[in-house]
N, C-alpha and C positions, 0 to 999 in steps of 0.2 A: 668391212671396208675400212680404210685405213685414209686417215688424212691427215695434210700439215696443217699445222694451226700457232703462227708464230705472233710473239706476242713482244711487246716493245712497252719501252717503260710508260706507264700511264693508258697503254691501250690494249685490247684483247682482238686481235684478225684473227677468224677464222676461213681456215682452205679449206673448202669442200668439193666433192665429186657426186658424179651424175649425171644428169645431160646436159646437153648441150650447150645453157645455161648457166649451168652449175657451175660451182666457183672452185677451184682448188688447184693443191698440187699434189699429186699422189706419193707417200713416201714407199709404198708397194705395188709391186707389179701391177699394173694398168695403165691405163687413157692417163696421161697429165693433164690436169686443166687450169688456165688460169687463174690467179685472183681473182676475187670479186669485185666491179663498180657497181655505184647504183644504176639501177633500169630499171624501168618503171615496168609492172604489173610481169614479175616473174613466173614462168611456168607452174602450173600447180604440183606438179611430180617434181618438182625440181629441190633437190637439196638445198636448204635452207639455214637461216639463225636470223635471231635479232637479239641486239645487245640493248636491255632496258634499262642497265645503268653504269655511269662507268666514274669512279672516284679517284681523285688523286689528293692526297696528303702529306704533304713536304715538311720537312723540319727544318731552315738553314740557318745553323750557328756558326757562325763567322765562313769560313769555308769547305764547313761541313754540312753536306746536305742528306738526310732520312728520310728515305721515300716510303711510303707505302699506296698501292691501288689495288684496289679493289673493282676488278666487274663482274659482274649477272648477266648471263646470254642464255637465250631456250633456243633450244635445236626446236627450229617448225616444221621438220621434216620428217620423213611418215617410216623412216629405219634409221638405227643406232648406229651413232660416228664413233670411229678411233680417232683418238686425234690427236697432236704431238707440239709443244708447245717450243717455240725459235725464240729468243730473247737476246735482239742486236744490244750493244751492250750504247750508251750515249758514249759520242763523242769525247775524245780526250780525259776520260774524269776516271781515277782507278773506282774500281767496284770492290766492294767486298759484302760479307754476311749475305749474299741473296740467300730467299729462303722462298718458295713458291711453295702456296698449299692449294687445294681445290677441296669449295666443301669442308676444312678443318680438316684436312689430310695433308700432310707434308709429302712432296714427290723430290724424289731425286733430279740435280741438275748436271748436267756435263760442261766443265766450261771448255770451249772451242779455242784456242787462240786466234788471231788475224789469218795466220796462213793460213788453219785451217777451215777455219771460217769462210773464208775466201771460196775456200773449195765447196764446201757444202752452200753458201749461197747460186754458185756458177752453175752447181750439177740442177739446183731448182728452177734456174731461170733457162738454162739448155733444154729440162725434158718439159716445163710448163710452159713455153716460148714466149714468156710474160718479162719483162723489165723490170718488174716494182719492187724487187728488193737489190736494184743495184745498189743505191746510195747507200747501201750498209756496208757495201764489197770494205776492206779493210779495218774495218771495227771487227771486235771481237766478238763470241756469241754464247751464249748458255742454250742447250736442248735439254728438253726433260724425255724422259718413258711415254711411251702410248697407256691414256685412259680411254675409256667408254665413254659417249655422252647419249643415253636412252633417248628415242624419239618424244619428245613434248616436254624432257627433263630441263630444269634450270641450274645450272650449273655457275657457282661461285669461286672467283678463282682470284688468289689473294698473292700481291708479290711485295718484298721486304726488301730494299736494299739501300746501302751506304756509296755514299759517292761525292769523292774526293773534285769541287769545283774550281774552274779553270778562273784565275785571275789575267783581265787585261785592261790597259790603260786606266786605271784607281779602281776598275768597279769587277763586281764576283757576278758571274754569269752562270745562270741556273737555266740549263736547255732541256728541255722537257716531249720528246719526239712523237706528235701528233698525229703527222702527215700519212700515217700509214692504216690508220682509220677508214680511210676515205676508200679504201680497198674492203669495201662492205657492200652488201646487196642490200643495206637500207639505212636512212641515217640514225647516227648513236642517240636513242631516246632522249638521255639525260646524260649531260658531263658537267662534272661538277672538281673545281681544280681550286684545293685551298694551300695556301703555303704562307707558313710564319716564320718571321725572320727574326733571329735575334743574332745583337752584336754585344760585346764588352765597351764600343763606342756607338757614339749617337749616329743611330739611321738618317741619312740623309735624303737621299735619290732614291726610287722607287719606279724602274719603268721598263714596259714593254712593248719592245718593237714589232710584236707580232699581233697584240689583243689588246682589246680596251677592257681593263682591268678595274678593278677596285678596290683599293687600296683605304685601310683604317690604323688608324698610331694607336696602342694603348699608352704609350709613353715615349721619349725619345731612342730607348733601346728597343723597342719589340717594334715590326709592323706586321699586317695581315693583310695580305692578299688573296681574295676572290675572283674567280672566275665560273661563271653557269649559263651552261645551252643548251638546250633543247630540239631537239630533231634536226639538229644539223650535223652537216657530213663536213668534218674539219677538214682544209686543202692548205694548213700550214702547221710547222709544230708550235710550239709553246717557248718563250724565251723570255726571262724575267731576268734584269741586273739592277745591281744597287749595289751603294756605295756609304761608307762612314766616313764622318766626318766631325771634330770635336768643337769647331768653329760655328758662329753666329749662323753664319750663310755656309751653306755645302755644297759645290759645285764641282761637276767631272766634264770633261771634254772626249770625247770619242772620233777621232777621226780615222778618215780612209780616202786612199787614191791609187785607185788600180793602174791608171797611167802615168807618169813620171814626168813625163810634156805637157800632163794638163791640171789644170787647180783640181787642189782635195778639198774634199769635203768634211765639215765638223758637224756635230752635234753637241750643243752645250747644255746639261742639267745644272739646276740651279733650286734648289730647296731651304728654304731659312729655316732655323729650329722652330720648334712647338714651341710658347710662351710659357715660362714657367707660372704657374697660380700665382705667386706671389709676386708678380711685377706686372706695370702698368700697360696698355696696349693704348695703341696712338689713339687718340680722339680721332673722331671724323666727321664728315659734313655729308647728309644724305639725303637729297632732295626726291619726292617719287611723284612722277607728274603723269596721270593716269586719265585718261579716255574717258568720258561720259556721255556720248553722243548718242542720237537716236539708233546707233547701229549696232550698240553695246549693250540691247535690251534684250533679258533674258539670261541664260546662263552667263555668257560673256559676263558681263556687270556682278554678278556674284561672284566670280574668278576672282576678279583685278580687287574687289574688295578685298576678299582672302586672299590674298597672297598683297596687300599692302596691311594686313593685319599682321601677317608674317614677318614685312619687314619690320612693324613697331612693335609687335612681342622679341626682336632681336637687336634691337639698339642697344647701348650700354651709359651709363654714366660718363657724361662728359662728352657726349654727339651732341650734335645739333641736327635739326631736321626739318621738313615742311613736309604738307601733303599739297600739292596743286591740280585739284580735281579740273577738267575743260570740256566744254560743247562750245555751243556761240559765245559764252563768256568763259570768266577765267574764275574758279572760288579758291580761295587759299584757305586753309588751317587756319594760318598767325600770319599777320600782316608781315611779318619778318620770323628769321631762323626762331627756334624755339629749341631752349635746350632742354633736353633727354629726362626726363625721373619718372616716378610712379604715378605724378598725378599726369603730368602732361601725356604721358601713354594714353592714359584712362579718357582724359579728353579728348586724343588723335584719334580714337577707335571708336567712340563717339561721331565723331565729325566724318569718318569713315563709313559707318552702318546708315549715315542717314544719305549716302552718295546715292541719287537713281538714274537713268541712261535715258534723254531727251536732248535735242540739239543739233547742232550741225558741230564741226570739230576746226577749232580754230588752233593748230598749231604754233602756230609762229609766236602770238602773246602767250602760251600758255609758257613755252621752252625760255625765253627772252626774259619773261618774271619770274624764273625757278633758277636763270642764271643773274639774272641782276641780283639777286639777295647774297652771292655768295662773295665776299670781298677776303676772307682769310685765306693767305697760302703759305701758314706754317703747318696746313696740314690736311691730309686728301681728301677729295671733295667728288662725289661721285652725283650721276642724275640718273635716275632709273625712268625711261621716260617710255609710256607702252600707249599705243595707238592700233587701230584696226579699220584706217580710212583714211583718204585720202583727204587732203587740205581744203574746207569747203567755206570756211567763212575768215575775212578777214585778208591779210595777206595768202594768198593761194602758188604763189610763182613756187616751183622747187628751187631754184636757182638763189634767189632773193633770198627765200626762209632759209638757206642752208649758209649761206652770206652772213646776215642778221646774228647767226647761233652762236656764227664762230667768232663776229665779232661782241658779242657780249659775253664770251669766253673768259672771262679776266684774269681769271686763279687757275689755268691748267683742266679743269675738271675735266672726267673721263664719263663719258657719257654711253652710256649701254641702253640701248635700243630692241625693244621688243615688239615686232610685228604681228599681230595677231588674224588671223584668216590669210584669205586670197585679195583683199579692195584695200592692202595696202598700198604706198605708193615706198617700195621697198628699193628703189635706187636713191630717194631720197634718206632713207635709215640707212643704206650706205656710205653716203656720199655724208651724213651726220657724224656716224662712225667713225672714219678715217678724218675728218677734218677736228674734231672733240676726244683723240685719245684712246678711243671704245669700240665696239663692236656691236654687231645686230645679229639677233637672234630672232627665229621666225618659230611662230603655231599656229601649228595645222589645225582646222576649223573640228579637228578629232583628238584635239591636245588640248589638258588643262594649263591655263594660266599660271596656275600658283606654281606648278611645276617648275615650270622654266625659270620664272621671276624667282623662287628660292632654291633653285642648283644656283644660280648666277650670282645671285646676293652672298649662298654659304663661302662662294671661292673670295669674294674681296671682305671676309668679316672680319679678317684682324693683318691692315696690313704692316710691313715690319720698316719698309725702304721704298721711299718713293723715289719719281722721276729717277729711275736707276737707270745709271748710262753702263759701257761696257767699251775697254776697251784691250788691246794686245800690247806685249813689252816683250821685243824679241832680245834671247839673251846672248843673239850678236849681231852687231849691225847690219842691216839689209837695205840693200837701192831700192825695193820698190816701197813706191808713193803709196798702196795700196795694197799692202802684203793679203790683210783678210778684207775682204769683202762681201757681197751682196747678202747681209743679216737679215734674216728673217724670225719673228715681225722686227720690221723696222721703228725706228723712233725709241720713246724713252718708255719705261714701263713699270710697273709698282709691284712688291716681293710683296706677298703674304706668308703668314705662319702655318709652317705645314701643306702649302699649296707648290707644289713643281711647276716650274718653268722651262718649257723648253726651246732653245733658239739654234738655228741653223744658218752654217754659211759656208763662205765658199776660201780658199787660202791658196794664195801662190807662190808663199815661202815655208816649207818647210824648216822642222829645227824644233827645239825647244823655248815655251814664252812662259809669259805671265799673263796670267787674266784678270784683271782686274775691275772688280763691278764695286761703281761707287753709284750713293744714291743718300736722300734728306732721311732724315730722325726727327720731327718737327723742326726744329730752326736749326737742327745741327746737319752736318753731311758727314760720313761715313762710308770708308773705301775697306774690300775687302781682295786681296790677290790669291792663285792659284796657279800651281804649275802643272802646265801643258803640254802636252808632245806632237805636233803635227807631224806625221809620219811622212819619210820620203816617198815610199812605195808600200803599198799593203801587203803581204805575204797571202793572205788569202781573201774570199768573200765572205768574211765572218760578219764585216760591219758594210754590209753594201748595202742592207736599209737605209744606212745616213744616207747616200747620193740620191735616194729615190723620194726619202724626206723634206729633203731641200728641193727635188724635182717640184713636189707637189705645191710648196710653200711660191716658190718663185712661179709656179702657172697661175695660183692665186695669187700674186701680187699682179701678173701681167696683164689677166682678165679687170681686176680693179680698176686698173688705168684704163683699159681701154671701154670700163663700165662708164668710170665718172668722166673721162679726157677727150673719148672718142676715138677713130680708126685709128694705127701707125701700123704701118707695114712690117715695120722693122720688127715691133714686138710681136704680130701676127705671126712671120718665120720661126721666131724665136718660140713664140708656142706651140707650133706643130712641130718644132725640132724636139722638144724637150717631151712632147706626150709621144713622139714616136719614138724615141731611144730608151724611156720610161715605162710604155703600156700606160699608160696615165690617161684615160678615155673620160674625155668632158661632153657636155651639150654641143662643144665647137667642131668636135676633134674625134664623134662619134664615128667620121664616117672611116678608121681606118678600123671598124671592126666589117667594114664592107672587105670581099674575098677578090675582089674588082680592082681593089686599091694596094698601090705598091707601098708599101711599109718605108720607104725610104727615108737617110739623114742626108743624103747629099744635095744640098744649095742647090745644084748646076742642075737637078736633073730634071726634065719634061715631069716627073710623077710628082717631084717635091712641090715645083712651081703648081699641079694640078691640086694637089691637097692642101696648099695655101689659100689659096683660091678658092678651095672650099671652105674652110675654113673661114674666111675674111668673111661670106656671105651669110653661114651659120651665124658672125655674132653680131649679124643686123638683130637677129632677138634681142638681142640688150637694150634695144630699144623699147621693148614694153618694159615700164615701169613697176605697174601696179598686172592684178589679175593670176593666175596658178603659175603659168611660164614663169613670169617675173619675179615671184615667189619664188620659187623650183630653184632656177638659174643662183639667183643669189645667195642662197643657204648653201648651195654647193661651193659657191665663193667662200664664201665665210668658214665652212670648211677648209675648204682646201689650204686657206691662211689660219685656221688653227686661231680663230677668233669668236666669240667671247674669252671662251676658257683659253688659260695661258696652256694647257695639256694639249696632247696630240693626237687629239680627238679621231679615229678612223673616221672615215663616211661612212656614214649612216650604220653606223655601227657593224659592219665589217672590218674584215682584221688589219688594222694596221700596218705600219703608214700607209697602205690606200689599200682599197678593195681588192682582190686580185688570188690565182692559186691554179690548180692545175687542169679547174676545169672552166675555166673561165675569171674573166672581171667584172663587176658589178659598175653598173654608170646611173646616174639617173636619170631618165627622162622628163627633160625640163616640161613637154606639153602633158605630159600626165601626173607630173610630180610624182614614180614611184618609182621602183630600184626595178632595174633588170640584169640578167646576167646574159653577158656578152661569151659565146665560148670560143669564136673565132680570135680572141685577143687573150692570151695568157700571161703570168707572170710564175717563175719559175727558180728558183735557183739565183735570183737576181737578175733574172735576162727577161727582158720579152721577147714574148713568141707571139708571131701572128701566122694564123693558119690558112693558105691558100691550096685550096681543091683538097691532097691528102696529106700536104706538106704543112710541117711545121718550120719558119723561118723567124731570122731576126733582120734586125733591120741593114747588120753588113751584110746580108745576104740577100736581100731584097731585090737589087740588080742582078741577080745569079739567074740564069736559065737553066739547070741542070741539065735537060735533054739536048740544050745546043750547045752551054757555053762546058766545054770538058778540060781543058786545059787547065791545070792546077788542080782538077776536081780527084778527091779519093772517094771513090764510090765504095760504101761497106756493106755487106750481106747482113742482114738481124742474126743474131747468134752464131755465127759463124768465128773461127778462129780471130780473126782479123777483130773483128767486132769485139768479144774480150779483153783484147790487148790494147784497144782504145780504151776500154772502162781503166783496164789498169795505167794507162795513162793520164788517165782523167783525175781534175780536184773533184772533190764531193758537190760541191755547188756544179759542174757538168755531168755529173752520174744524176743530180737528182733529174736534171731534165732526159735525159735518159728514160730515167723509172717511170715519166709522166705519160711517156708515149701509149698509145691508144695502142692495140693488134694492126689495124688499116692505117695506123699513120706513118712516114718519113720523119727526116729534120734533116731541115739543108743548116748548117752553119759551120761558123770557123772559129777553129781555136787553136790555141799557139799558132798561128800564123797559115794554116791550111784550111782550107773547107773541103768540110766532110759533107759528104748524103750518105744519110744511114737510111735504105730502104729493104 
């Protein structure tokens, strides 16, 4: 028996036949069957595989990128596959040298051109009545020879090639096509995606808009990035860009605006160089005011030790520091700052080891004498300040104590808030956060301390530029008062070395600027400019992340307000406009993954006014402070503003910029604190898609009745003539949603200006 088995850079799909089940597409006479998704507990006769490992190994020297991947998949099926390997080629990047071996055998490949390619994807998705390799239609293709794959055999199949990367707006973009994984009957064991970048200039930017990555400098030319997962079924590709740069500070701007009549959207990186060894790094002031109370005994209090030993084994010559241990009173280290060396470590770690957990927690004096000691501001002054209770002695008001912080604020300090359990009182670490410069970070009663407290500490260890402001120089004059607007995060903010910064905003003048980011050097300031392009109209949906980045930054700032300020109506619309044009599903805003609820953007309409309204009542919860909700709720805040870390941190470690793909969105449920996947709300191609009965829609189409409203409507048959010549009219970002479609599903929407139902 003979089957396709098409394979894409970085991943191995296999087609298979059999029953009913079975996954494939036949390249010889018989039954065509579809791709495979996952479903749970597959026929035992059923043609099978599982993929146990699947490797990707990049080389990118300046705009030349070296692939190699490697995967392992065992046929668990009970007779021997032929099978025939597809290899869409990635988007826009010439290919050369492929070399495909299985096992340490080299097979011969065929390269296909576009048109014919075209042809040979159309004849598999006409005779297997499956979609999922539209988004390839147009790319070109390599097929190899049919091999054997023996029943139980493991089979190793290794691809080589070169690929010429596409440069846009400063930065080299390395796209890496995933999504086609997710056409497996189980998920990919193990993937594992390394790729090392070298330039002849200094690496600057380093990021991806798809995955939360990890990124290592060995030097200012080389970086390394990692990626690795485990039993998950990828539902987006891989896309990695960065940028050189021979300047202090390295910054690229990215924008897009698919409509012309309304503001585009930017994303700005922003990366200062790695310090050379041989030159000095700012001094700084570090205050760590740590929890002692009856409620920290036990593990808890062994944590917050270690991970305040962590901060004094990483101080340097030339800090100053305190430790301010609290319960019902307050114990300091040193009556006053104490500056940094070998002995005073030895005595801080002392004064440390003898800390035990008794008391009740008195906030307010502990925060109030950890800021009254700091009077320097030629240079940055941070409070690491970690609690796991609520306010119980002394001043107890949130209101008052949050009053109190900001007024003994004196010198800017940025104060980072760590929550630790559920009995925090986490709208007041909020409402500390936004008013002190900083951010709060929450641990789960299933999360180590030290963790949190040294990820946070490693990102502010050397910074370069404080109070850094930002601002635009158009290079012709423009009338509006307000050319770029709504920046996120707002306010002023501090570079560190080798640490990315990412900020988003909104622009309503097109054209060429300058960017300019100035910011202090101890008592000096220092201004650094960059030239910008704000695009009139986007040519394609290459950079449609940025609008959905700024979507999620602006829900989190609207929820903030209306955390610490209270109801406004005005920003309520505004939050269900933007998680409905977005797929962007909150605690508030869960309910449009109801099948009930009409997806709509329109102001005027009975559905919009109905899901405001629900909304509005959803974020009475904001109202618990303390307890798991309260927890929940604001850590999703704090995500969604991309706070502590200056990075663009996914939720909850989902892909980037928000959770979301072809089988659903992830949200969290604020009353259980834990992820779920929503599959009635998708995100796709850039579009959301919400799915009512068998229909997939967006939200122009939201007010559409198909069955009544016919007028304008082009109704398209699945595979049918008609039906292909939409794909060939279609960009790649509306073939992918295309490909995502289920066998029982529809999609009502519009594009170029018609709505289509393709059932």
């Amino acid at each position: 028996m003979r089957h396709h088995l098409p394979i894409l850079p970085g991943l191995l799909v296999l087609l298979l036949a059999g029953t009913v089940s079975a996954q494939g597409v036949l390249v010889s006479p018989g039954r065509p069957i579809p791709l495979p998704r996952p479903i749970p507990n597959p026929p035992a006769n059923a043609s099978t595989y599982k993929i146990s490992e699947l490797k990707v190994d990049a080389r990118l020297q300046d705009q030349i990128a070296r692939v190699q991947v490697s995967q392992s998949f065992v046929n668990t099926g009970n007779s021997q596959m032929e099978v025939q390997f597809l290899f869409p080629l990635p988007y826009d990047g010439a290919i050369d040298r492929l070399t495909l071996m299985v096992d340490g055998k080299e097979f011969p490949a065929e390269l296909l051109p576009a048109d014919k390619a075209r042809q040979k994807y159309e004849e598999i998705v006409r005779r297997s009545k499956d979609p999922a390799l539209l988004e390839w239609m147009g790319h070109g293709l390599f097929q190899t020879s049919v091999f054997p794959v023996p029943a139980g055999a493991t089979r190793t199949v290794t691809l080589h090639y070169n690929q010429l990367l596409r440069k846009s707006q400063g930065m080299t973009d390395f796209l890496f096509p995933l999504r086609t994984a997710g056409y497996t009957a189980a998920p990919v064991e193990k993937l594992q995606i390394r790729v090392t970048i070298e330039s002849g200039l200094p690496i600057r930017n380093v990021y991806s808009p798809t995955h939360a990555i990890t990124v290592t400098r060995s030097g200012p030319k080389a970086a390394n990035v990692e990626l690795t997962q485990t039993n998950q079924t990828p539902t987006t590709d891989f896309r990695l860009m960065f940028d050189v740069n021979p300047k202090k500070v390295g910054t690229s701007l990215l924008s897009y605006r698919p409509e012309k009549d309304e503001d585009g959207y930017f994303v700005l990186l922003t990366t200062p160089q790695i310090r050379d060894k041989s030159s000095e790094p700012l001094p700084r002031t570090i205050q760590f005011v740590v929890d002692t109370s009856g409620s920290m005994t036990g593990p808890k209090i062994e944590q917050a030790k270690q991970a305040a030993r962590f901060v004094l084994n990483n101080l340097r010559e030339g800090d100053l520091f305190n430790i301010i241990a609290y319960n019902s009173e307050i114990q300091l280290f040193r009556p006053e700052l104490e500056r940094f060396n070998d002995k005073t470590r030895t005595e801080a770690i002392g004064f440390v080891n003898g800390l035990y957990a008794g008391g009740g927690t008195n906030i307010h004096d502990a925060l109030t004498a950890a800021l009254g000691q700091l009077q320097e501001t030629d240079r940055p002054n941070y409070v690491l300040f970690l609690t796991d209770g609520l306010p119980t002695v002394g001043e107890t008001s949130e209101a008052r104590i949050a009053a109190a912080v900001k007024q003994a604020n004196k010198v800017r300090a940025r104060m980072l808030q760590f929550g630790v359990g559920y009995d925090v009182n986490s709208r007041l670490l909020d409402r500390l956060a936004r008013d002190n410069f900083g951010g709060s970070e929450y641990v789960r009663p299933d999360e180590d301390i030290e963790t949190h407290v040294s990820r946070v500490y490693s990102r502010i260890a050397d910074p370069v530029l404080t109070d850094v402001r930002l601002s635009f120089e158009y290079d012709k004059p423009t009338d509006e008062t307000s050319p770029v607007n709504r920046i996120y995060p707002s306010g002023t903010f501090d570079l560190f070395a080798g640490e990315q910064l990412v900020l988003v905003g909104r622009y309503r003048t097109p054209g060429s600027a300058k960017v300019v980011i100035s910011g202090e050097v101890g008592e000096k300031t220092e201004s650094f400019d960059f030239p910008a392009k704000l695009v009139r109209r986007s040519k394609d949906a290459s950079n449609a992340f940025v609008a959905k980045l700024w979507a999620m930054r602006r829900i989190g700032e609207i929820i903030d307000q209306l955390d610490l300020y209270g109801k406004n109506d005005e920003l309520v619309k505004e939050l269900v406009a933007l998680s409905t044009r977005h797929g962007i599903l909150t605690p508030y805003t869960s309910f449009l993954a109801d099948e009930n609820v009409r997806p709509t953007e329109l102001a005027e309409s009975e559905a919009f006014r109905s899901n405001t309204a629900s909304a509005g009542t959803r974020l009475r919860s904001l109202g618990e402070s303390f307890g798991r909700g309260g927890v929940a709720q604001r850590s999703v805040k704090q995500q969604l503003l991309g706070r502590p870390s200056n990075s663009p941190a996914p939720l909850d470690g989902a892909s980037a910029p928000a959770a979301g793909g072809q089988y659903g969105v992830t949200v969290r449920d604020a009353e259980e604190d834990k992820l779920v996947v929503v599959e009635t709300v998708r995100e796709i191609g850039g579009q959301a898609l919400y799915k009512r009965g068998k229909i997939l829609l967006t939200p122009a189409t939201a007010e559409v009745d198909p069955e009544i409203d016919q007028d304008g409507l082009v109704v398209i048959g699945k595979y049918t003539n008609e039906y292909f010549q939409l794909v060939r009219d279609n960009t790649t970002a509306q073939n992918q949603i295309l490909s995502a479609l289920k066998p029982d599903e529809e999609l009502l929407v519009k594009w170029r200006g018609q709505t289509y139902w393709v059932k």
